[in-house]
TITIZA-626040 format. One record per residue (C-alpha): x, y, z; residue in three letters. Coordinates in steps of 0.1 Angstrom, whole numbers, padded with zeros to 4 digits, always signed. Layout:
// residues N
XYZALA...
// end
This chain:
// residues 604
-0013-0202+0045UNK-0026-0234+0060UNK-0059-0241+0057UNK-0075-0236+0093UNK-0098-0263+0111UNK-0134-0258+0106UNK-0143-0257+0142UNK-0119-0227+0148UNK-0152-0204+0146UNK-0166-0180+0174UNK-0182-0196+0202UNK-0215-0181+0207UNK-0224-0171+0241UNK-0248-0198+0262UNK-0287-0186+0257UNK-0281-0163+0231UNK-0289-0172+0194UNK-0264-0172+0166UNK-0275-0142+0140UNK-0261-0136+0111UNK-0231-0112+0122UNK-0223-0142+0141UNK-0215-0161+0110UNK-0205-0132+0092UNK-0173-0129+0118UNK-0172-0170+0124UNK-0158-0167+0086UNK-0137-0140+0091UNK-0122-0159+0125UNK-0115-0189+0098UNK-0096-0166+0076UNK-0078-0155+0106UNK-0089-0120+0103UNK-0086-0102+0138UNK-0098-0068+0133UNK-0129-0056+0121UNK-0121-0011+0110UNK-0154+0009+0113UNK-0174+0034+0131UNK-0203+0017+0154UNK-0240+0033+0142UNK-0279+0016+0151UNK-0280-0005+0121UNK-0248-0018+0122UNK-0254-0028+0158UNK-0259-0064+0151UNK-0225-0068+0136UNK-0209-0048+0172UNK-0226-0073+0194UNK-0212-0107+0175UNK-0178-0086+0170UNK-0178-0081+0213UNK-0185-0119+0213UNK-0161-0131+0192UNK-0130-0105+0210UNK-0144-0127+0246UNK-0136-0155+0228UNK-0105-0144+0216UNK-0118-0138+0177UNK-0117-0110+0155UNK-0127-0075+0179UNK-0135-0044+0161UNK-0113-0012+0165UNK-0130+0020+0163UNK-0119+0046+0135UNK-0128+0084+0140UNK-0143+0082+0107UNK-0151+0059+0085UNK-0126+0066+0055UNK-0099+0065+0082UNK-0111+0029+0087UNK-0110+0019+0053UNK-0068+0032+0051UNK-0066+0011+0083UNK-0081-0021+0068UNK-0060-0011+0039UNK-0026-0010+0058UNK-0036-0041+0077UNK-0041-0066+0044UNK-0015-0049+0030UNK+0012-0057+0054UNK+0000-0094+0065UNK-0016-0107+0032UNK-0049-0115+0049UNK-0081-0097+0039UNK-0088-0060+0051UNK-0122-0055+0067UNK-0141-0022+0074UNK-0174-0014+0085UNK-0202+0012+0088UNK-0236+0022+0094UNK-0265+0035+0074UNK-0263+0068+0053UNK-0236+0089+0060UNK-0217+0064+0076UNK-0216+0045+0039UNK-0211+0074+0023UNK-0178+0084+0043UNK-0166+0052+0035UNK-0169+0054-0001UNK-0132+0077-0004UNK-0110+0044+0018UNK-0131+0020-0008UNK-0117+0035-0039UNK-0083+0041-0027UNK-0084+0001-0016UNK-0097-0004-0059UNK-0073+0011-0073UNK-0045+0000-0055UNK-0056-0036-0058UNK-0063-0041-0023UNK-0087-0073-0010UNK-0110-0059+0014UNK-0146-0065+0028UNK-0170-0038+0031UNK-0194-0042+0053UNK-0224-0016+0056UNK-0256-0014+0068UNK-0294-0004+0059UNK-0329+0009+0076UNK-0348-0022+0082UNK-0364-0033+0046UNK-0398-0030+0061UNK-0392+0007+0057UNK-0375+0008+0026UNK-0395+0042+0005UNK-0410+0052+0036UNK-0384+0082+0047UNK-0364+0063+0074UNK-0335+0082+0097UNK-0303+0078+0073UNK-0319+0058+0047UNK-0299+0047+0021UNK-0317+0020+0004UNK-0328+0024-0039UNK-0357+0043-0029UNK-0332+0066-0007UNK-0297+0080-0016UNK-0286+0044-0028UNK-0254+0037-0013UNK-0257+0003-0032UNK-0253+0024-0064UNK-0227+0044-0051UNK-0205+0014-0046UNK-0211-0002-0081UNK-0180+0021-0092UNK-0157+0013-0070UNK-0157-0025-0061UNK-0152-0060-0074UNK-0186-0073-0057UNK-0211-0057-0049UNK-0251-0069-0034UNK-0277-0061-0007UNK-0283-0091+0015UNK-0319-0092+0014UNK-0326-0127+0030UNK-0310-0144+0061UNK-0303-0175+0037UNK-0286-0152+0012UNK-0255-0143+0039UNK-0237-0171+0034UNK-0233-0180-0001UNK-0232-0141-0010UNK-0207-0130+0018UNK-0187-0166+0006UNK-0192-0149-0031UNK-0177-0115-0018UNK-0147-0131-0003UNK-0135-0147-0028UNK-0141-0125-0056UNK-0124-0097-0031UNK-0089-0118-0032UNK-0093-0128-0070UNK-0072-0110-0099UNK-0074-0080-0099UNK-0076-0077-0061UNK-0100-0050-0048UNK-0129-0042-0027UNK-0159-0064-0020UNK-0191-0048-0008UNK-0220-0064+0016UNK-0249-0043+0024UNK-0271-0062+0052UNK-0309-0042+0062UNK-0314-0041+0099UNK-0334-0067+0098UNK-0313-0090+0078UNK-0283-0087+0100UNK-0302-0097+0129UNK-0320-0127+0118UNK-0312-0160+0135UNK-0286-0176+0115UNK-0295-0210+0104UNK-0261-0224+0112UNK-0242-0215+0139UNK-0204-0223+0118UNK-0195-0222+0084UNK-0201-0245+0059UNK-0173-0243+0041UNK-0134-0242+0044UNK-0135-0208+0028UNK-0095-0205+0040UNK-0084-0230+0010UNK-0109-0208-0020UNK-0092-0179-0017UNK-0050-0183-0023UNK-0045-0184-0058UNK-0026-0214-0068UNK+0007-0212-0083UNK+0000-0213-0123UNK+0019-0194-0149UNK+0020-0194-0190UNK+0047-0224-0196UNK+0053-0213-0232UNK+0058-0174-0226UNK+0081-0183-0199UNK+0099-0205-0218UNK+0102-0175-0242UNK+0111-0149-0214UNK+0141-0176-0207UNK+0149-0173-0246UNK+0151-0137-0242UNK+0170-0133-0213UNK+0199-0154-0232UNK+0201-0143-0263UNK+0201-0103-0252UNK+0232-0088-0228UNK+0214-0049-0214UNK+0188-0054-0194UNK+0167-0027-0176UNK+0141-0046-0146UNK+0110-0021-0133UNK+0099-0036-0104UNK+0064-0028-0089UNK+0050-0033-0056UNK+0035-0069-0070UNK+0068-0083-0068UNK+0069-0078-0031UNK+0065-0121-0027UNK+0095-0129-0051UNK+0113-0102-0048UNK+0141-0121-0034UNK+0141-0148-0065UNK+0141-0115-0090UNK+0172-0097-0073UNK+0187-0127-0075UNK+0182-0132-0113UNK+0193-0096-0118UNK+0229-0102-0100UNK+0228-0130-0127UNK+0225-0110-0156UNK+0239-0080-0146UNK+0207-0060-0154UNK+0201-0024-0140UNK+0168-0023-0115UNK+0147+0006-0110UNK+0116+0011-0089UNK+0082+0023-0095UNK+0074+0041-0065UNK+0053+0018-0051UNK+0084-0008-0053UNK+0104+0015-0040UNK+0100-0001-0002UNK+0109-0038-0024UNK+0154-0030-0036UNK+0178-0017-0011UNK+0190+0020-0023UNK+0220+0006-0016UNK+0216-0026-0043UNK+0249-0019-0064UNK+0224-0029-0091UNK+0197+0002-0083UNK+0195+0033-0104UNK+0167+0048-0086UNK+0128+0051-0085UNK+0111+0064-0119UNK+0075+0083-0124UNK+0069+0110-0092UNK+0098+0121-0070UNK+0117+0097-0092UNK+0154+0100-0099UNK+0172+0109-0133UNK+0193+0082-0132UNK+0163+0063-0132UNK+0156+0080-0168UNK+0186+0078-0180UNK+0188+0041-0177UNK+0156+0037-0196UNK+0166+0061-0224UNK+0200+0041-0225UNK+0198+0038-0271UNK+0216+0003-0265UNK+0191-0010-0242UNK+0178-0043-0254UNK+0144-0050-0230UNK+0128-0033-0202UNK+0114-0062-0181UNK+0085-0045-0162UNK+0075-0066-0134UNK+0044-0071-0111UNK+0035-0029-0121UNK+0001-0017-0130UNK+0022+0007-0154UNK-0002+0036-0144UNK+0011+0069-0146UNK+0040+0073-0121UNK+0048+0034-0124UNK+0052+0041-0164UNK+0072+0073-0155UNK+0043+0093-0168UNK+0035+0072-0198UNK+0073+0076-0209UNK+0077+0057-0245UNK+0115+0041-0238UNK+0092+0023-0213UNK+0059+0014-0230UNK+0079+0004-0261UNK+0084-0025-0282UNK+0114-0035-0265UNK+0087-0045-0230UNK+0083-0073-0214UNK+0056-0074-0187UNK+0052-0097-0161UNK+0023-0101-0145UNK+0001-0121-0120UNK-0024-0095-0126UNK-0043-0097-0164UNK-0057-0067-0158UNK-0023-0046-0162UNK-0015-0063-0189UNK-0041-0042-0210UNK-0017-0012-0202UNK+0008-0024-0223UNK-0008-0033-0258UNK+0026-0028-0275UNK+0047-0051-0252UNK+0065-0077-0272UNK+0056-0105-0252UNK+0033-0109-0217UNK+0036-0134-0190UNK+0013-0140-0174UNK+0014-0163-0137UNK+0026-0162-0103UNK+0058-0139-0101UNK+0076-0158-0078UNK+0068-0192-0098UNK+0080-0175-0131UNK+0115-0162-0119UNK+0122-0198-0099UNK+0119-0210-0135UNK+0142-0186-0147UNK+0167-0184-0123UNK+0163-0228-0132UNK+0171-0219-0165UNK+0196-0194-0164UNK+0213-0216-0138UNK+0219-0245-0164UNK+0227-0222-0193UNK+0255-0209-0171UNK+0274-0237-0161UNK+0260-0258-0196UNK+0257-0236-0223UNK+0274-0231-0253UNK+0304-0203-0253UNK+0285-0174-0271UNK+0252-0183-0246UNK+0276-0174-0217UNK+0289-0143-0228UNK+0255-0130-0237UNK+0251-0135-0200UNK+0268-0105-0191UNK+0246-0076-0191UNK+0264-0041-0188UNK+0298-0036-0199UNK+0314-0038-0165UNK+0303-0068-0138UNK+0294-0061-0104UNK+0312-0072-0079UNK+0302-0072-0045UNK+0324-0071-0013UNK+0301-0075+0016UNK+0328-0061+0039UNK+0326-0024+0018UNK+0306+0005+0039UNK+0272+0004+0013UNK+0268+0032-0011UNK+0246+0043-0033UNK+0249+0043-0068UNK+0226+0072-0080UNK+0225+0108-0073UNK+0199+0129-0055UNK+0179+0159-0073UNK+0197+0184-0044UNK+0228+0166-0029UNK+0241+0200-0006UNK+0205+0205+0010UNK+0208+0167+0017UNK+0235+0174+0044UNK+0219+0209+0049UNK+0229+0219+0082UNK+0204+0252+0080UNK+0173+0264+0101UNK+0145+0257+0094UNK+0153+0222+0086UNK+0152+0214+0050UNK+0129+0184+0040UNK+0162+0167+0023UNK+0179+0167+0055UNK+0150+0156+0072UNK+0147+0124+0048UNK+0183+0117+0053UNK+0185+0118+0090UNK+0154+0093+0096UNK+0163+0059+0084UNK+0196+0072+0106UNK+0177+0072+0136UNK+0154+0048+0134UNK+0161+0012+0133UNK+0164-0010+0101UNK+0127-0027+0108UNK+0110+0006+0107UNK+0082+0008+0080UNK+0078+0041+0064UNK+0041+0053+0049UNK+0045+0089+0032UNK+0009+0107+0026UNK+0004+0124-0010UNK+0009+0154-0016UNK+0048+0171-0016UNK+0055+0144+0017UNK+0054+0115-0007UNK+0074+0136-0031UNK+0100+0142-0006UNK+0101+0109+0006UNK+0102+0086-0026UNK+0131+0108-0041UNK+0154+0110-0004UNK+0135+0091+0017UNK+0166+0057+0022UNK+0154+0034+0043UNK+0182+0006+0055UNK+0176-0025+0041UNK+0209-0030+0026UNK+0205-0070+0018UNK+0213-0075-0023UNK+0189-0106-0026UNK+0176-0137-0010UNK+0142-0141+0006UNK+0124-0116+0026UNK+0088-0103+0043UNK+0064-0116+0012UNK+0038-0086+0024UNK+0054-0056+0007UNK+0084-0035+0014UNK+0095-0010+0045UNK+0082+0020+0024UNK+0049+0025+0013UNK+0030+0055-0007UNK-0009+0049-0022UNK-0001+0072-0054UNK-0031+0061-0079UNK-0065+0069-0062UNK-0041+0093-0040UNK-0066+0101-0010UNK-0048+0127+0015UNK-0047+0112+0052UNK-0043+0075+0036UNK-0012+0073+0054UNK-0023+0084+0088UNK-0053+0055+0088UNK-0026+0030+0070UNK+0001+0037+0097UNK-0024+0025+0122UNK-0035-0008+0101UNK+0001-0010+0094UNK+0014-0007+0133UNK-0017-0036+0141UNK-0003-0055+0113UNK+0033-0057+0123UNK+0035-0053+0157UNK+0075-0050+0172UNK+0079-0025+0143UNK+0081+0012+0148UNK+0065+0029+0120UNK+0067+0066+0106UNK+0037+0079+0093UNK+0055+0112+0070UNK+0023+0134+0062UNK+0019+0169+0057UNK-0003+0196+0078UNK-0031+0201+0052UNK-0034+0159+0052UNK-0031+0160+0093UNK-0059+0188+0095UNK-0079+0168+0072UNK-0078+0133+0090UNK-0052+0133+0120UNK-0081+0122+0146UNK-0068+0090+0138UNK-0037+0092+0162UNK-0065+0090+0190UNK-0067+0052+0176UNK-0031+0047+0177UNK-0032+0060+0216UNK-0060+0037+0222UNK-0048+0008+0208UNK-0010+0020+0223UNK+0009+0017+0193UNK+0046+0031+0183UNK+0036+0047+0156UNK+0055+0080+0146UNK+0036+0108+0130UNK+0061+0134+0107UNK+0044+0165+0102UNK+0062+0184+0076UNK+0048+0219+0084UNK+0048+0244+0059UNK+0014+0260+0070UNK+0007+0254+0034UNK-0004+0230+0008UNK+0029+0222-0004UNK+0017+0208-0036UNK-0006+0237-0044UNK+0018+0262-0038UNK+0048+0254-0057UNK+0027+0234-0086UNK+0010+0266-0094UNK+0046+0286-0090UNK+0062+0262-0111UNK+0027+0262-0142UNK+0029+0303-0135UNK-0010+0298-0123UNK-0027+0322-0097UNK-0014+0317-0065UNK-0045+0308-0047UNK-0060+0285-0019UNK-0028+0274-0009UNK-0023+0289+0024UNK-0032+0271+0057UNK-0028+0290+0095UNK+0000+0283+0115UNK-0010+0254+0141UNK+0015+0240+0169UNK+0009+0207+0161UNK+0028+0190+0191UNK+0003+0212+0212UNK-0024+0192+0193UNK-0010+0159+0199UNK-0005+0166+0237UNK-0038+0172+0240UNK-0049+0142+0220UNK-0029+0118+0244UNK+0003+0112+0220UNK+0040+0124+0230UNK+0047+0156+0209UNK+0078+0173+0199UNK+0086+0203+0176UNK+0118+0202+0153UNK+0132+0233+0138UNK+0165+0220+0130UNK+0187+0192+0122UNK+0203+0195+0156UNK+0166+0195+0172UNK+0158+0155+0153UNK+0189+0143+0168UNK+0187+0154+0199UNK+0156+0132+0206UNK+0154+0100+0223UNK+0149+0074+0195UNK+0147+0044+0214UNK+0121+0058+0240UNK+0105+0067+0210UNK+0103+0036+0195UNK+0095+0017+0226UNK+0069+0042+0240UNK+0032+0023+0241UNK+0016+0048+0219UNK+0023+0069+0192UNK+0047+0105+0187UNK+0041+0136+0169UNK+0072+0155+0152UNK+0061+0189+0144UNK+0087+0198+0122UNK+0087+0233+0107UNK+0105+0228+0076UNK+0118+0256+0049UNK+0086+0264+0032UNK+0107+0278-0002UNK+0119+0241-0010UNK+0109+0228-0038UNK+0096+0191-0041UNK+0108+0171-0065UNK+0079+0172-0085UNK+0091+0174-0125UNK+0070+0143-0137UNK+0038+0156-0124UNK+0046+0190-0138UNK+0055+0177-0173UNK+0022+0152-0174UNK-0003+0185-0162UNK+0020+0203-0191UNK+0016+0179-0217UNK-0023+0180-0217UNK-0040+0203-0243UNK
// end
């Protein structure tokens, strides 16, 4: 990103004087941030009134969440699909507090956001104030400490700058998370004593591209002298994801997915054997447990639980290579045999460099190592795309049966809607469903693509239900043009679904795919698979395209296959606001759920 003029700040309006919100969203305007997620609140007021003087001028504007967790998924969505920083806001007490959930779903999932909140006036600090939430309250200061990179009260009009510069930075630094600004009443309405920045903040916080010369060198040595290769690609390859496939066709090496990658590789790669870890795939397994394997490349992957499929040992072995551009995963794998450490798309230019000249230069036995698998692949770009893995259920993936099966459902989506669609699935047995049959159509092999993540998206470490109804919406801001189809379930949409009333403000396509079950799908077959007490599972049945009619969005209920295809895809899709598809699916199917079963087994 190029480094943006100084003077591209918010022009403050003639007789009023610049406060600090004013500088607060001048920096953001140089960062090229246009929205500001929150909920509006008395002590956050300050920060509204330079946020409606900046959207005069053209500058960042704030769009209003229906709570304030459902802010934080939006600024999470939003960074996530441009690159830029996330920002989210919220007023005193329990405004902070409802944040707090949005926050740590953004830390775990390494995603750079500013948190702005608000306090009482410190003149009242101890003294009982509405919604206080100072030290001497219930400290929401504290509360944050646990779930953010930075974290500090502004307690001076002097301290904004260099703190908020502080929090910035350190928000976009590795790892990548959270950055929390608490300003007193008081504070964030002081004059300002500049009215623009003072420093080019823009060119601070890209990380330049470095990488370990010596371990590369030694990934390169590897690569040559070894012929089976396995890659696990994570959803930090999402930049150079184009250099790595391309590296892969190379050496012939298998590719499967975290599910977090899974958006990153085409299921129709003739390389790709699937996702590993939840809703993952068994030829996903199988690959890994392959006895002649001879390196598992894990790439850009926290290796958490479901990216490690569930801690599995032909993974976290001695025959791993991580790759990283973030140190901190690199403590999950202790008993890799070599780290590398830099930016991913830097390292695999030099490999693909080096592979390149070993090729077309190297000695005979060099180029036969070269060869991964026993049998090349060889592509014909003219051949209908297939896939080259099987599904858990293959007959209720054509299913033709009433009510529709989830399968079917999965199948018949990225059918409909067109290749550019982005896909968020909500946890609980949606993202199951979707990670295992969810396809989406992105059939390209290699070269370069969108550098801010894949078409599908899931949030599966901090796992918040309703992150992908508030994402959707970030996600719809972020990448306007593109339809995008929010697949949650009715216990998440009961929990958080006010947020559609955002997406009909702001009139965006988004798509909102109720699997309704009226049930916790999750619950209710985890406890019949563990043989557990069937209890606190069941939910009432709701007409949920009743709901969204009444909310302002298009609603529509789908009982069977026949019902999904019958609708109008392109008025969908080009409708100025957003759809709900109530669709009642067979309650009795199971989700492909077997990892998270076996890792809730294996504890003692």
């Amino acid at each position: 990103m190029d480094s943006p003029d100084l003077r591209n700040v918010v022009e403050i309006d003639k007789g009023k004087a610049t406060e600090a919100g004013d500088l607060v969203v001048s920096y953001l305007r140089q960062l090229d941030v246009e929205y500001v997620f929150g909920v509006p609140g008395g002590a956050i007021e300050p920060l509204y009134n330079a946020l409606a003087r900046s959207a005069r001028e053209g500058g960042p504007r704030p769009i209003v969440a229906r709570h304030e967790a459902g802010a934080a998924f939006m600024a999470d969505g939003y960074a996530r699909n441009t690159g830029k920083l996330g920002v989210c806001c919220a007023t005193t007490g329990p405004g902070t507090t409802n944040l707090i959930t949005g926050v740590a779903s953004a830390y775990e999932n390494h995603i750079p956001m500013l948190v702005l909140t608000a306090q009482t006036a410190l003149s009242n600090f101890g003294r009982g104030a509405f919604q206080e939430s100072s030290c001497t309250g219930t400290n929401t200061l504290g509360m944050f400490e646990f779930c953010t990179r930075y974290n500090s009260l502004v307690s001076h009009i002097d301290q904004v700058e260099r703190k908020l510069n502080a929090a910035i930075m350190t928000a976009f630094q590795s790892p990548a998370g959270p950055a929390h600004l608490s300003f007193p009443l008081d504070v964030l309405r002081s004059p300002s004593p500049q009215a623009v920045p003072s420093y080019d903040l823009a060119s601070h916080v890209w990380q330049p591209a470095l990488m370990d010369h010596e371990a590369v060198d030694l990934l390169c040595q590897e690569l040559v002298c070894h012929s089976r290769f396995v890659f696990v690609i994570g959803d930090d390859c999402s930049g150079a994801i184009g250099t790595i496939l391309d590296v892969a066709l190379l050496l012939n090496a298998r590719i499967v997915t975290t599910p977090h990658g899974k958006g990153l590789v085409s299921p129709y790669h003739p390389l790709f054997c699937g996702v590993i870890g939840f809703g993952g795939h068994r030829s996903a397994e199988q690959v890994l447990s392959d006895p002649d394997l001879d390196l598992v490349l894990a790439i850009g992957t926290s290796l958490s639980e479901w990216a490690s499929n569930g801690w599995d040992a032909h993974v976290l072995s001695s025959h791993l290579i991580h790759v990283e551009s973030t140190e901190h995963n690199l403590t999950r794998s202790p008993m890799a045999m070599l780290h590398v450490r830099g930016r991913i798309s830097s390292i695999f230019q030099r490999v693909i460099d080096y592979l390149h000249q070993h090729l077309t230069q190297g000695p005979t036995d060099t180029k036969s190592a070269l060869g991964g698998y026993d049998t090349h692949i060889h592509i014909d770009k003219d051949a209908k795309p297939k896939r080259h893995f099987e599904l858990d259920d293959e007959a209720s993936y054509y299913d033709d049966a009433t009510p529709i099966k989830p399968q079917r459902l999965m199948r018949e989506l990225p059918r409909l809607f067109p290749p550019n669609t982005r896909y968020l699935a909500d946890t609980g047995a949606s993202f199951a469903w979707a990670i295992h049959y969810l396809l989406p159509s992105d059939r390209r092999i290699s070269g370069a693509r969108d550098a801010h993540g894949g078409i599908f998206r899931a949030c599966l470490e901090f796992a918040s239900m309703g992150w992908a109804i508030g994402s959707a919406v970030g996600t719809a801001l972020a990448c306007r043009g593109n339809p995008v189809v929010c697949i949650t379930g009715d216990g998440a949409l009961l929990m958080s679904g006010q947020e559609i009333t955002v997406a009909v403000q702001e009139r965006l396509p988004v798509i909102v795919v109720v699997l309704n079950d009226s049930a916790l799908g999750m619950v209710k077959h985890g406890q019949r698979l563990a043989h557990a007490e069937a209890v606190g599972y069941e939910l009432p049945h709701v007409d949920f395209s009743l709901l969204a009619t009444s909310l302002g969005a298009a609603g529509h209920i789908i009982r069977s296959p026949q019902d999904l295809l019958a609708l109008d895809i392109k008025g969908v899709c080009q409708r100025r606001g957003p759809t709900l598809l109530d669709v009642r699916i067979d309650p009795e199917e199971i989700p492909p759920m077997q990892v998270r079963m076996r890792s809730l087994n294996s504890v003692e």
